[in-house]
N, C-alpha and C positions, 0 to 999 in steps of 0.2 A: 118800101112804101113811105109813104108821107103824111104832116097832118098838119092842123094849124093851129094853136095855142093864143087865147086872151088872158091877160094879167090885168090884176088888178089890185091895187098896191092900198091898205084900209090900215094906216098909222094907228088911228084911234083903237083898231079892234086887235093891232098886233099879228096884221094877217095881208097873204098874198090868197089873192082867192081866182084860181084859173079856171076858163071855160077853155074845153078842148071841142074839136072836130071830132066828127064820127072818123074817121081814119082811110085809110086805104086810098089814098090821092095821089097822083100823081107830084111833082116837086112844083112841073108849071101850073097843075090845077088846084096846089094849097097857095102857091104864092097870088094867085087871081081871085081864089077866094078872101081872100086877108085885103089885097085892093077891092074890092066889090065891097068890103065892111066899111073899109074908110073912107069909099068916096062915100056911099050912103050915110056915116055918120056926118060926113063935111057940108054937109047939106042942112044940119040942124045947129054943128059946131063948125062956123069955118075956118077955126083954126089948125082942125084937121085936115084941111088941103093941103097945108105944109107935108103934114105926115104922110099922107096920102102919096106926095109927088115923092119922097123921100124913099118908099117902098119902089114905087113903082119905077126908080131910076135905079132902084136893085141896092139894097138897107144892108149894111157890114153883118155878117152874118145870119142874115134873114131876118134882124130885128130891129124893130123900132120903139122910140118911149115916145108919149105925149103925157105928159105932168104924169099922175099914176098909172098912167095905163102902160102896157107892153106888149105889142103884139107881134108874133112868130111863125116861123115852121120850122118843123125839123121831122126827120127820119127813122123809123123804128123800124124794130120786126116782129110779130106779133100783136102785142094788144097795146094799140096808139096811146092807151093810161100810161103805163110803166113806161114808155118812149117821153113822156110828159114830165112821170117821177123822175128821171135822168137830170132834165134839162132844170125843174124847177127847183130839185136840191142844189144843183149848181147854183141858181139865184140868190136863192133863199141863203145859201154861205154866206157870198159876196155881201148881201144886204148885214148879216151878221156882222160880219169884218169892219163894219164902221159901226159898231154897237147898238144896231139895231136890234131888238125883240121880236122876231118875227116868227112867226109858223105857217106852212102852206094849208090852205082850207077847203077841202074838196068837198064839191057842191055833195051834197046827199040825192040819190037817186029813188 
């Protein structure tokens, strides 16, 4: 299964704060969902047309940045959170590795 991952990168509060998909997607129907986000956002920002055309020409491992934002798919089994926890502890290092302070912040439900 598949799912689709928003990032969002808060210096100030020392935090990656991701909204995930409900889960269970196909790979072609989380990567159509993630373009349907960003043309609809490029319509308020159009700098995210760049982003937009970027995805939709097929993004180096299913991801793309605009300034903080990050958005993804990727692959789980099970419960598309922990597929999430995988993917954002990998981030969350990398961001470390250049001495960043950061924690991942998951929305409260």
């Amino acid at each position: 299964m598949w799912n689709w991952m928003r990032v969002e990168i808060r210096p100030e509060d020392g935090g990656i704060f991701p909204t995930i998909g409900e889960g269970d997607f196909t790979r072609d129907d989380a990567h159509g969902y993630v373009l349907d986000m960003l043309n609809a956002m490029a319509a308020f920002n159009p700098a995210l047309g760049d982003t937009a055309a970027r995805w939709k020409r097929g993004a180096a491992d299913d991801t793309v940045y605009a300034g903080l934002y990050t958005w993804t798919i990727y692959s789980y089994e099970g419960d598309p959170t922990k597929g999430a926890t995988v993917w954002l502890d990998d981030y969350a290092d990398i961001m470390r590795s250049t001495g960043m302070d950061i924690n991942v912040h998951w929305p409260k439900n």
